[in-house]
FIMARRO-720450 format. One record per atom (N, C-alpha, C, O): x, y, z; residue in three letters. Coordinates in steps of 0.02 Angstrom, whole numbers, padded with zeros to 5 digits, always signed. Layout:
XYZALA...
# end
This chain:
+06529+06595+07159UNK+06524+06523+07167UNK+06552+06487+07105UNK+06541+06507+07047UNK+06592+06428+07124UNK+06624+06394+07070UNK+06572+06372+07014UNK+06519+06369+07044UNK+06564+06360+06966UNK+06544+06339+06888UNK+06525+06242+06929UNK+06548+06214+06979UNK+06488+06227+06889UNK+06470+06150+06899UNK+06536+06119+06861UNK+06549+06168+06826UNK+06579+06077+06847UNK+06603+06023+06795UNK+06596+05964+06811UNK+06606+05933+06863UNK+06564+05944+06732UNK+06539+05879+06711UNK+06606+05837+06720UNK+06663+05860+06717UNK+06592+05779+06730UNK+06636+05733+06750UNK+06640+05670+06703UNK+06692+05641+06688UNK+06583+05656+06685UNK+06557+05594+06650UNK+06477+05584+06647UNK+06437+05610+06686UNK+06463+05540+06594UNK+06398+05533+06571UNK+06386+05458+06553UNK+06417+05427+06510UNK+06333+05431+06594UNK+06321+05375+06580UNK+06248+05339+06558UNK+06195+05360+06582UNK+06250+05285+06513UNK+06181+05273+06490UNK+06157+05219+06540UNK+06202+05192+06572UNK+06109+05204+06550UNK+06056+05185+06629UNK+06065+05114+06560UNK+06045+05132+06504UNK+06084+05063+06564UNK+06045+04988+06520UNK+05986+04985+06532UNK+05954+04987+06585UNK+05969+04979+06469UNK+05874+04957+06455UNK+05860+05017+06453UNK+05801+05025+06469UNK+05894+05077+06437UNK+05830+05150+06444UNK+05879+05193+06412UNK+05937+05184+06395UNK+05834+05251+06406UNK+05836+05307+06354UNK+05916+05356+06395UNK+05973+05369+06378UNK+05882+05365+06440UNK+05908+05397+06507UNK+05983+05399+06526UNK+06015+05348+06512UNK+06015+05448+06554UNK+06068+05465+06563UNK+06099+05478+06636UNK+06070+05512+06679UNK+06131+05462+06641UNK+06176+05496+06714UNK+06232+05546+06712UNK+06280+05542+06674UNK+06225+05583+06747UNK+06273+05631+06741UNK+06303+05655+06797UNK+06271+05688+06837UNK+06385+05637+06809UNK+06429+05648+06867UNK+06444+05728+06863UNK+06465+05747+06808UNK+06439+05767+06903UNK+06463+05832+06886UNK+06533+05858+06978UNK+06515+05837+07033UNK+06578+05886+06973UNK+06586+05919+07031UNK+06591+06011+07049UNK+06586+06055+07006UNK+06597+06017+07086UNK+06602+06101+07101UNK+06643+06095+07162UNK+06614+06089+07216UNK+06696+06097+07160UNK+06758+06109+07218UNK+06749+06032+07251UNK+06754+05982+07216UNK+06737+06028+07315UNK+06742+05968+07332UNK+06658+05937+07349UNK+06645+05901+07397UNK+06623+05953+07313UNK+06537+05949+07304UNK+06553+05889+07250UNK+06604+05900+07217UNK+06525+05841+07239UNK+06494+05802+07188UNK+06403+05781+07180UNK+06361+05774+07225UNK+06397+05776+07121UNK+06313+05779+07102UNK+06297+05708+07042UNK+06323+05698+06987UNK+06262+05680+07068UNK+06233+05638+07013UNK+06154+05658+06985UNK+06112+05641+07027UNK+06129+05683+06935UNK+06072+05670+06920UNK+06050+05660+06837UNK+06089+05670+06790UNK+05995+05643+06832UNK+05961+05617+06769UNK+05973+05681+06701UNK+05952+05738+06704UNK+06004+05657+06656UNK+05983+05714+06597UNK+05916+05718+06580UNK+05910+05747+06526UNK+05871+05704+06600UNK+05801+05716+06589UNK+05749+05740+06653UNK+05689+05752+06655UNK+05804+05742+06706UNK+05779+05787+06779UNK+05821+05841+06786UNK+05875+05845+06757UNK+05795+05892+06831UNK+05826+05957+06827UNK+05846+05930+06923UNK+05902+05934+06948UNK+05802+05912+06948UNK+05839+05877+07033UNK+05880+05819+07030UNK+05882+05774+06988UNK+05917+05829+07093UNK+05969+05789+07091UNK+05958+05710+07110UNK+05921+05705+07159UNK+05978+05651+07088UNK+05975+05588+07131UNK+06029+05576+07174UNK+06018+05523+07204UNK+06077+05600+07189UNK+06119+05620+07244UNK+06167+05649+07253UNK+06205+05644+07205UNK+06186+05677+07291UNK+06236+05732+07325UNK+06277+05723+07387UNK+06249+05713+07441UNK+06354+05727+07380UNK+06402+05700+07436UNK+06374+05752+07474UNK+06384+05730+07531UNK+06345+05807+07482UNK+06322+05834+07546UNK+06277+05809+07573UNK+06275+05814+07634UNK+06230+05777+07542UNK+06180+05740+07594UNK+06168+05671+07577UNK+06138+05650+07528UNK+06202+05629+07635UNK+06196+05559+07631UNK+06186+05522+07709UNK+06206+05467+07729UNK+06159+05561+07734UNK+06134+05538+07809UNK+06087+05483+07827UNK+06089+05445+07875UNK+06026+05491+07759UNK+05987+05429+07759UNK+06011+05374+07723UNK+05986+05317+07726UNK+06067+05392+07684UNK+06095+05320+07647UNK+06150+05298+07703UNK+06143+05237+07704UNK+06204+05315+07754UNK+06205+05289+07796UNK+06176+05260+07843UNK+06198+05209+07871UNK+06100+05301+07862UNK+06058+05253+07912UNK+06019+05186+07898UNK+05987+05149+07936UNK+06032+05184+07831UNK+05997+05134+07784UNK+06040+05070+07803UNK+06015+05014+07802UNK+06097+05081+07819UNK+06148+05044+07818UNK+06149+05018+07916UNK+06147+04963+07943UNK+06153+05080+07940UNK+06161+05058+08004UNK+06108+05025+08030UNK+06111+04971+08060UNK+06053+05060+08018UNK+05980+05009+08049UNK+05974+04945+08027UNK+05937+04904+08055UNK+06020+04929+07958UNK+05994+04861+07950UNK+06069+04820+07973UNK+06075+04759+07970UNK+06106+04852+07990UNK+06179+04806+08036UNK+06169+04800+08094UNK+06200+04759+08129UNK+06108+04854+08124UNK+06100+04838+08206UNK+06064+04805+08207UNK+06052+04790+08265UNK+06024+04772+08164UNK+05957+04739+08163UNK+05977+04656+08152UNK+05947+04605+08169UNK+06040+04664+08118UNK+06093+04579+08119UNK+06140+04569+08177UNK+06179+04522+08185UNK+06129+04616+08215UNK+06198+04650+08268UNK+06216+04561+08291UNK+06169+04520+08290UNK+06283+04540+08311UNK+06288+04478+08347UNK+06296+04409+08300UNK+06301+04353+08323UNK+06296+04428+08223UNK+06336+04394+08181UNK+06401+04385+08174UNK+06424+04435+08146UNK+06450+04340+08188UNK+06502+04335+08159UNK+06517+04351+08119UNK+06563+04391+08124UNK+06494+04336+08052UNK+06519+04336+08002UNK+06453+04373+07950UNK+06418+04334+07919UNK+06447+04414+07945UNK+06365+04448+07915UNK+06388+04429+07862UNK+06448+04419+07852UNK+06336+04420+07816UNK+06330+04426+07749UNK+06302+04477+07716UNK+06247+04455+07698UNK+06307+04546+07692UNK+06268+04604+07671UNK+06255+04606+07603UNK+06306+04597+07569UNK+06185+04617+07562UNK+06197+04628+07499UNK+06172+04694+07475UNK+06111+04702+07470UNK+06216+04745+07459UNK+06173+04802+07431UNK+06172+04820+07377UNK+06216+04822+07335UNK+06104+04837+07375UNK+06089+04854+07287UNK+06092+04926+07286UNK+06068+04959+07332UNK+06129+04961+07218UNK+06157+05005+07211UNK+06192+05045+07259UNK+06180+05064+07316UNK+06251+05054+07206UNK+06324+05086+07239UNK+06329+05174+07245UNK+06359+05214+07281UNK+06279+05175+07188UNK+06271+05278+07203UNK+06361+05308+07212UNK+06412+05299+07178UNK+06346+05342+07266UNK+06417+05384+07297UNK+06469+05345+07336UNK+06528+05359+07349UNK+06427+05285+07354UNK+06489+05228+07410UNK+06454+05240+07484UNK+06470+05206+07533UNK+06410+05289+07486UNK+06413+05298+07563UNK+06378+05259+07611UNK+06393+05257+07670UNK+06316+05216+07575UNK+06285+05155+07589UNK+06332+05106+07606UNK+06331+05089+07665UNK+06384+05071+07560UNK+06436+05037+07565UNK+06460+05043+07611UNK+06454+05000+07655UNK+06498+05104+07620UNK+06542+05117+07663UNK+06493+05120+07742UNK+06536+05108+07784UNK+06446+05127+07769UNK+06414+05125+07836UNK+06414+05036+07829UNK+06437+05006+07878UNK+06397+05010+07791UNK+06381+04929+07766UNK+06444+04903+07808UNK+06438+04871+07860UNK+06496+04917+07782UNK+06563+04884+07791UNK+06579+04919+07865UNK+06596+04881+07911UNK+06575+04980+07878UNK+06581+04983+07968UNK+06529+04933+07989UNK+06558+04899+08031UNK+06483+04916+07984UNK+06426+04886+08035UNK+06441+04803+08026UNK+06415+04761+08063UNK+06476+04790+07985UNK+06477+04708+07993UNK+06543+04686+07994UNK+06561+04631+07973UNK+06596+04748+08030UNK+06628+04731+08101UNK+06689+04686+08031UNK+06674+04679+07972UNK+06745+04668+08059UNK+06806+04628+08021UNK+06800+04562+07977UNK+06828+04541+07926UNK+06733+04531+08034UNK+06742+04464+08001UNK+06686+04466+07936UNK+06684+04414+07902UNK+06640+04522+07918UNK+06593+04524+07876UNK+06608+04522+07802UNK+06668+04520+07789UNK+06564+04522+07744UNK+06574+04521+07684UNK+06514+04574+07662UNK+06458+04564+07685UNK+06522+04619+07626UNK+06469+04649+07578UNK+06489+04655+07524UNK+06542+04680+07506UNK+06426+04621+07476UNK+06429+04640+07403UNK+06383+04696+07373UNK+06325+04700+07391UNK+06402+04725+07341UNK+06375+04794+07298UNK+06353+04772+07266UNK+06375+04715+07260UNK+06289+04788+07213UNK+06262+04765+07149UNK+06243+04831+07120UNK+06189+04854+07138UNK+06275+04862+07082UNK+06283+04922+07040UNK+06273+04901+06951UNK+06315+04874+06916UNK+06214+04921+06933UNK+06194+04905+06854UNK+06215+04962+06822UNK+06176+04956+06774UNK+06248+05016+06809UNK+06295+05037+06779UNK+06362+05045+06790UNK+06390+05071+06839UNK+06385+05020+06741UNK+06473+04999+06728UNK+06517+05053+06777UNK+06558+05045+06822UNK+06478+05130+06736UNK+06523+05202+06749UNK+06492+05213+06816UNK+06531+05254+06839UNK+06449+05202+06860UNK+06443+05215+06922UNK+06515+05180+06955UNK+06561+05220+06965UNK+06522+05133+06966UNK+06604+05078+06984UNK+06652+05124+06975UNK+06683+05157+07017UNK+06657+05122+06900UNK+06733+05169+06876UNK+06732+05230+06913UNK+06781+05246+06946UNK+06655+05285+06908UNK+06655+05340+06950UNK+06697+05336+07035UNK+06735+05377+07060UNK+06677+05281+07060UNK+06679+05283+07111UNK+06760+05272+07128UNK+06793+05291+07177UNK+06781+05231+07064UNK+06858+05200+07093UNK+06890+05260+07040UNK+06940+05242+07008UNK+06876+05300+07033UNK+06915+05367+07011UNK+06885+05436+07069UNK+06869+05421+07127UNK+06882+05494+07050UNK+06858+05539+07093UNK+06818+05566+07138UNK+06813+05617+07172UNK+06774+05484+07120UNK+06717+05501+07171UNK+06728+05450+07239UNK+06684+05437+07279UNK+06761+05439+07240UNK+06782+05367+07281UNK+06799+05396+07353UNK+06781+05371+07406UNK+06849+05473+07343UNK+06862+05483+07418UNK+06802+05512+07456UNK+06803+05523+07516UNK+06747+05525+07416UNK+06691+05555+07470UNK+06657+05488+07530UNK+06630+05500+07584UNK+06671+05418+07499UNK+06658+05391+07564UNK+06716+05344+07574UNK+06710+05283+07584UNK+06773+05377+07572UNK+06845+05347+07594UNK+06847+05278+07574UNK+06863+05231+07610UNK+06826+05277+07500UNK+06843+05235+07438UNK+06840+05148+07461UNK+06873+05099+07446UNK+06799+05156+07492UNK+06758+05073+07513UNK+06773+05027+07468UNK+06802+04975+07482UNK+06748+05050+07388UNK+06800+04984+07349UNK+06855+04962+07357UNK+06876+04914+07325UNK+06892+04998+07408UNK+06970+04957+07401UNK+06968+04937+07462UNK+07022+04934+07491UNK+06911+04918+07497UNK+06899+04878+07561UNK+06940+04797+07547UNK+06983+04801+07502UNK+06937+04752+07566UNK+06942+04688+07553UNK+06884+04654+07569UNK+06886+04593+07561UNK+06833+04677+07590UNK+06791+04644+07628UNK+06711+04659+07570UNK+06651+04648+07577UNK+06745+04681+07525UNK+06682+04720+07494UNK+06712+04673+07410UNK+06766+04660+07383UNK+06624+04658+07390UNK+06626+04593+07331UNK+06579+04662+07286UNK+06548+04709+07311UNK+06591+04646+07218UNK+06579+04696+07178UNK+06549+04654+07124UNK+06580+04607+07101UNK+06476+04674+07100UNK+06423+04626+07039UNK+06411+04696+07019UNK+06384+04738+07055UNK+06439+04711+06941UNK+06436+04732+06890UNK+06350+04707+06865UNK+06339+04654+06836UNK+06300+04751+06881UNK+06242+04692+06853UNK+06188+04724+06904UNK+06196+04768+06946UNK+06120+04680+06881UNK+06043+04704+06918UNK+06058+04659+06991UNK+06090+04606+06992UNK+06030+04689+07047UNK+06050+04662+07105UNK+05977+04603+07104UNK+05977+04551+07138UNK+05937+04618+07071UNK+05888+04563+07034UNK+05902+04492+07040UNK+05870+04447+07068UNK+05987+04491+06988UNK+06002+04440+06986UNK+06029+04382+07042UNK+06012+04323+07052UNK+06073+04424+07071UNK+06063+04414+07146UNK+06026+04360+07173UNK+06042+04300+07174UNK+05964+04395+07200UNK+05914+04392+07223UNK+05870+04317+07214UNK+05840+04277+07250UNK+05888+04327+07137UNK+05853+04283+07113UNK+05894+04214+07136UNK+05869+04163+07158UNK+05950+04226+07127UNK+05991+04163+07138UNK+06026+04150+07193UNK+06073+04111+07190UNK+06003+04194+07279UNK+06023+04163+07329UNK+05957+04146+07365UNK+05900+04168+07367UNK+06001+04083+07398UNK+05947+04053+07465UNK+05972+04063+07509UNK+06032+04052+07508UNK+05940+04093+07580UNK+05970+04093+07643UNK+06036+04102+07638UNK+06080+04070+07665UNK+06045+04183+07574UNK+06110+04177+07581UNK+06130+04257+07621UNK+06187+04263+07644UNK+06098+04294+07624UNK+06121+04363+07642UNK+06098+04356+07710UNK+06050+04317+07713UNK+06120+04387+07784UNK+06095+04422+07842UNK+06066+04475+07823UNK+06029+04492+07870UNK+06061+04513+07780UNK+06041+04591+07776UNK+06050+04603+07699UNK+06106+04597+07673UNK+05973+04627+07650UNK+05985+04657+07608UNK+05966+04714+07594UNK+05909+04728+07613UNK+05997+04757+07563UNK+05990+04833+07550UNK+05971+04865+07503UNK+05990+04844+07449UNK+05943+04906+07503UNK+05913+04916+07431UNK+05903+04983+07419UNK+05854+05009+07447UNK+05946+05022+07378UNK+05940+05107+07370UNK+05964+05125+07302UNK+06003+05168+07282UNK+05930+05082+07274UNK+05935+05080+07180UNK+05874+05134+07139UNK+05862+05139+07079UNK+05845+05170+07193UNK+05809+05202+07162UNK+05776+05265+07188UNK+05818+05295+07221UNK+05723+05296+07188UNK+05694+05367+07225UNK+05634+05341+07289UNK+05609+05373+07336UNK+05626+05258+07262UNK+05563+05258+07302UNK+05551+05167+07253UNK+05579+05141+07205UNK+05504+05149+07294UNK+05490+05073+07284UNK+05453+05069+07224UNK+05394+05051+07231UNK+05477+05083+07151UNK+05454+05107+07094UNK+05507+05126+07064UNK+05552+05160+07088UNK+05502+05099+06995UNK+05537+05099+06943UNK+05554+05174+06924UNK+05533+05191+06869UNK+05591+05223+06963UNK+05598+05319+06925UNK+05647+05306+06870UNK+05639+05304+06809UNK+05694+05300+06901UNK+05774+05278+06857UNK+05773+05222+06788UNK+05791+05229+06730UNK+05737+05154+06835UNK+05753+05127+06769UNK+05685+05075+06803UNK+05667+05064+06860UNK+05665+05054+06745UNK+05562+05024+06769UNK+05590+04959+06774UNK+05554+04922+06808UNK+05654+04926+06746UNK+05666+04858+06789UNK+05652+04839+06855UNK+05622+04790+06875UNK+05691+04906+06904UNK+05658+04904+06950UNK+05611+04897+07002UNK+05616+04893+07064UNK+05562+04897+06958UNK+05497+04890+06980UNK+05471+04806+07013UNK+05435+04792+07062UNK+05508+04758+06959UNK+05533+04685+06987UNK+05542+04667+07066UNK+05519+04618+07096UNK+05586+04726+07093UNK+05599+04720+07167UNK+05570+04731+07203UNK+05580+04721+07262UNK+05514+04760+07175UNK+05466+04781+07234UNK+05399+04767+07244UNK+05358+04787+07286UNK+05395+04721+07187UNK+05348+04685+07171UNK+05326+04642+07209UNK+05353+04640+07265UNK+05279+04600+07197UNK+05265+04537+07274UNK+05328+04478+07259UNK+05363+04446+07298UNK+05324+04480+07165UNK+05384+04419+07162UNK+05449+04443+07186UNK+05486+04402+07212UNK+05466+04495+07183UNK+05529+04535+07201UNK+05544+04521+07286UNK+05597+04512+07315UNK+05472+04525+07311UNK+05496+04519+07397UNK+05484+04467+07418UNK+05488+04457+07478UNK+05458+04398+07360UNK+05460+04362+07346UNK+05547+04319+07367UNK+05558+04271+07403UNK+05592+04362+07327UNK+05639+04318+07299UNK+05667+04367+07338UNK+05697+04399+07296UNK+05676+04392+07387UNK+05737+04444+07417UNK+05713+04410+07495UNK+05758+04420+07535UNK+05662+04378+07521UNK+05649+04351+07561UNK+05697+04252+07556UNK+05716+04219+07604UNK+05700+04237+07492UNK+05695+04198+07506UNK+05794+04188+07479UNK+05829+04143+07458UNK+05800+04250+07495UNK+05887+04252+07471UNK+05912+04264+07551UNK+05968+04243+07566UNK+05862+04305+07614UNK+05864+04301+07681UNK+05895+04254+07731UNK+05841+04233+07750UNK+05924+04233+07756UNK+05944+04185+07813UNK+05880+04207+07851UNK+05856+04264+07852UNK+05853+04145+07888UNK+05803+04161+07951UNK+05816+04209+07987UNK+05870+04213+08017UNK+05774+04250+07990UNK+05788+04307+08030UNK+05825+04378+08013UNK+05848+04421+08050UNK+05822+04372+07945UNK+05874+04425+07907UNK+05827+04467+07891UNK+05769+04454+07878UNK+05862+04534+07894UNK+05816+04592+07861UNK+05823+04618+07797UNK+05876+04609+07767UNK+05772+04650+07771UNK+05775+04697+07695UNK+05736+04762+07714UNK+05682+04784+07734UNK+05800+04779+07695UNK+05799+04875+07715UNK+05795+04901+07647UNK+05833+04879+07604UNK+05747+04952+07632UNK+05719+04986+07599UNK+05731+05055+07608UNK+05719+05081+07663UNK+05759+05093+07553UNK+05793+05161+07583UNK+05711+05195+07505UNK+05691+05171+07452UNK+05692+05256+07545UNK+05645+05288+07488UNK+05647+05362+07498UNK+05670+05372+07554UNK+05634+05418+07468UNK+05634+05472+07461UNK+05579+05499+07520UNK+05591+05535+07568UNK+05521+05472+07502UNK+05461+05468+07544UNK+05428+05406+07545UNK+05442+05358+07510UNK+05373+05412+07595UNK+05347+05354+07637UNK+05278+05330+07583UNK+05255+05370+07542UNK+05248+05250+07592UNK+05218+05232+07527UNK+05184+05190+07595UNK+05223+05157+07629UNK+05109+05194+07612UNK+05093+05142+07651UNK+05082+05084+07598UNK+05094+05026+07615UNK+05063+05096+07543UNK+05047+05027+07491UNK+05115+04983+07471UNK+05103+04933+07437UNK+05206+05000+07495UNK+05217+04974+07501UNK+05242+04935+07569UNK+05280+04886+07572UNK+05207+04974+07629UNK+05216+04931+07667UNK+05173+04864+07692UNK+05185+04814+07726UNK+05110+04895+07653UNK+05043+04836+07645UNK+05066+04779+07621UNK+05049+04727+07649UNK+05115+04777+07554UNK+05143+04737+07504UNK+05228+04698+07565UNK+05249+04641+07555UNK+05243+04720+07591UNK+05283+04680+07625UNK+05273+04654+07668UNK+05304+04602+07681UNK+05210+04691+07723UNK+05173+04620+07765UNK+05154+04569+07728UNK+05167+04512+07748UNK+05119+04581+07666UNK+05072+04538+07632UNK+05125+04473+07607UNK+05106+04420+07582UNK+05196+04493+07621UNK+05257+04454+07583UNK+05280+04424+07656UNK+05336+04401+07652UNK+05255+04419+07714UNK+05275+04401+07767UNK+05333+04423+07803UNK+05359+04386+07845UNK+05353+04476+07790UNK+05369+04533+07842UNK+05330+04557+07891UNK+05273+04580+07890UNK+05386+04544+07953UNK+05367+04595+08009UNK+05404+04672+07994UNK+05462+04687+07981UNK+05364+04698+08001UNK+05388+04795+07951UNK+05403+04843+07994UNK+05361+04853+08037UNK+05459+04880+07995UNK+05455+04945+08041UNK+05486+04985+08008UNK+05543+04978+07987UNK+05437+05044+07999UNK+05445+05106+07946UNK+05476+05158+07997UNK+05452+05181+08050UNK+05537+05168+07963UNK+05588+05229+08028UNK+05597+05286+07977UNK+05597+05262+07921UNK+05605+05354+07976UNK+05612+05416+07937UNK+05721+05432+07976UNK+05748+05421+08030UNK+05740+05458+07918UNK+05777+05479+07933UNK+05805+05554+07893UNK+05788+05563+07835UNK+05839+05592+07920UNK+05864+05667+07869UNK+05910+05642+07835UNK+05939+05587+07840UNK+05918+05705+07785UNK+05946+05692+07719UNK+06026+05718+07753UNK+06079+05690+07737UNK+06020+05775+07802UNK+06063+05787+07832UNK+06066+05775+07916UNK+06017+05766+07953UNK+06125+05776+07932UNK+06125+05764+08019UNK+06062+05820+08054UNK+06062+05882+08058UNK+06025+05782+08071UNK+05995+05847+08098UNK+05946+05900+08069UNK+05909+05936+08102UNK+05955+05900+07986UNK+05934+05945+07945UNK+05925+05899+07871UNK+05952+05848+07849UNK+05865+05954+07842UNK+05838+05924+07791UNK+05792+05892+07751UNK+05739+05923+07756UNK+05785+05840+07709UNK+05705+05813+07703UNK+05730+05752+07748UNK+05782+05733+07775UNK+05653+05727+07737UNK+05647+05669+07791UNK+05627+05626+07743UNK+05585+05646+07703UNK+05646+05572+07739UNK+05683+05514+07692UNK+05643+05427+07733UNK+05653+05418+07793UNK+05621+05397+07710UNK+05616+05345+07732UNK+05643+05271+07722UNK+05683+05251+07680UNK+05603+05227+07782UNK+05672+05165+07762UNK+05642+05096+07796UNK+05656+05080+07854UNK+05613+05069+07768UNK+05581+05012+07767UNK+05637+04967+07812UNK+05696+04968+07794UNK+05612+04926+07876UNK+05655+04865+07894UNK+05616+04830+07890UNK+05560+04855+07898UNK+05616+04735+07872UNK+05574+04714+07821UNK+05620+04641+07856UNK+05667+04613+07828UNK+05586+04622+07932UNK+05616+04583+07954UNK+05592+04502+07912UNK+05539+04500+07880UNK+05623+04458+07917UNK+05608+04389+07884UNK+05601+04335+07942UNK+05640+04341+07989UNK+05557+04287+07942UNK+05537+04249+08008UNK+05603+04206+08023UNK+05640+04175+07985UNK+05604+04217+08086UNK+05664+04176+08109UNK+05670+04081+08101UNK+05627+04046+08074UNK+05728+04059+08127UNK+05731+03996+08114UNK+05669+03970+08168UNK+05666+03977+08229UNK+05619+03934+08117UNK+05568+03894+08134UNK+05526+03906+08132UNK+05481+03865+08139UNK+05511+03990+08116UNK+05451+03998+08083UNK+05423+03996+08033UNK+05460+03993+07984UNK+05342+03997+08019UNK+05357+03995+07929UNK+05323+04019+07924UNK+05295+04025+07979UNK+05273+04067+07854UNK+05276+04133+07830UNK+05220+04156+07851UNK+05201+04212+07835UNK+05174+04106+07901UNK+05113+04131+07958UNK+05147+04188+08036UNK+05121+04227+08076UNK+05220+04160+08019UNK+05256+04174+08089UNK+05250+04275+08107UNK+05200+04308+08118UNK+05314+04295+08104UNK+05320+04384+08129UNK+05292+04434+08055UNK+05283+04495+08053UNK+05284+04380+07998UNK+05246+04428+07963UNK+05169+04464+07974UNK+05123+04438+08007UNK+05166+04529+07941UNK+05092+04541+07959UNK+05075+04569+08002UNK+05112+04561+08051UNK+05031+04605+08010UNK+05024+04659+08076UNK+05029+04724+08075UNK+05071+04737+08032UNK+05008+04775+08100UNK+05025+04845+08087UNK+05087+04857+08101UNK+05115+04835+08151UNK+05122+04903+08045UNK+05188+04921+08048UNK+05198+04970+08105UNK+05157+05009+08129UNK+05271+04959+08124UNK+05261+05013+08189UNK+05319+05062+08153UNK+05365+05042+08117UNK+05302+05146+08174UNK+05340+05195+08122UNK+05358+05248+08166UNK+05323+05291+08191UNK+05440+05233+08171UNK+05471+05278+08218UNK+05543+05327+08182UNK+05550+05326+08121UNK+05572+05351+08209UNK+05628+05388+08210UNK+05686+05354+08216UNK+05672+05327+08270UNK+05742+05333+08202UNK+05805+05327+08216UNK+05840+05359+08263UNK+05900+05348+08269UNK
# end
């Protein structure tokens, strides 16, 4: 079996912590210099595509979607993003390290047939935080796979987003009726308590890491009350938790 090679090494802003691109033939690996497991692998990206599709079928019948996803990882989120919102759509990436971007628009780019050189795809160098913070009723669909799970692993900024102010301000960056999809390693009922409690209507779906095969990965849809309701409306209620 081929040898691992390192590719590049990058520092996480605000933390100690490291990233590290490595490949082995046509395999690529990202994980933490301070974890011995991986945070992702072009062999398994089945739930970061479904992350993408469940929340484009869930806008299905937009003209013009507006998508915002937080972290860029391998592209493969992106890249399902940009099939699902069809020609006339726009998605922006929000990737908080520099060398994740460059990774992607150098060798790591063809594992999801290099989506940055989409036209349709807007690129924020930066915390998808910021974002957040500063749209109204501006996204159909936001995305969110910046991390292992609704908790700060990678980098404890994070933790902001998932917070009540976080679903707070990602609700209120929503168009009526827009969803926030939540991609996690494993399933957290305390944060699905925390997104009814934010006036979401919630449906917790599992998906594999591989087609068919693998761990089973979860993925928050985190619908927002439609035009005319208000935050008494489809939030609240027991989450319903199915399969894809």
């Amino acid at each position: 079996m081929k040898p691992w090679e390192l590719l590049g090494r990058a520092v996480i802003p605000g933390t100690d912590g490291e990233m590290r691109l490595s490949r082995r033939g046509d395999e690529f690996s990202i994980h933490l210099s301070t974890q011995t497991s991986e945070l992702m692998n072009s062999r398994m990206h089945a739930s970061e595509d479904a992350l993408a599709d469940l929340a484009c079928a869930a806008i299905g019948g937009q003209a013009r979607p507006q998508v915002l996803v937080g972290g860029l990882g391998m592209g493969f989120t992106l890249a399902a993003a940009l099939r699902g919102v069809g020609p006339g759509g726009t998605v922006t990436v929000a990737e908080l390290v520099p060398e994740v971007v460059e990774w992607n628009q150098g060798p790591l780019g063809d594992c999801a047939g290099r989506p940055l050189d989409d036209p349709r795809t807007r690129v924020h160098v930066g915390d998808v935080a910021e974002l957040l913070r500063g749209g109204h009723s501006t996204y159909d669909a936001v995305l969110l796979d910046v991390d292992n799970g609704p908790e700060g692993f990678t980098h404890h900024g994070n933790n902001w987003l998932y917070s009540p102010a976080g679903l707070s301000a990602a609700r209120l960056a929503l168009k009526p009726g827009g969803v926030l999809a939540v991609w996690s390693a494993s399933g957290d009922s305390r944060f699905t308590s925390r997104l009814n409690r934010a006036g979401f209507r919630v449906d917790v779906r599992t998906a594999r890491a591989r087609p068919g095969k693998g761990a089973h990965h979860t993925i928050w849809l985190a619908h927002a009350p439609g035009p005319g309701q208000g935050r008494s409306g489809p939030g609240g209620g027991r989450p319903r938790s199915t399969r894809p």
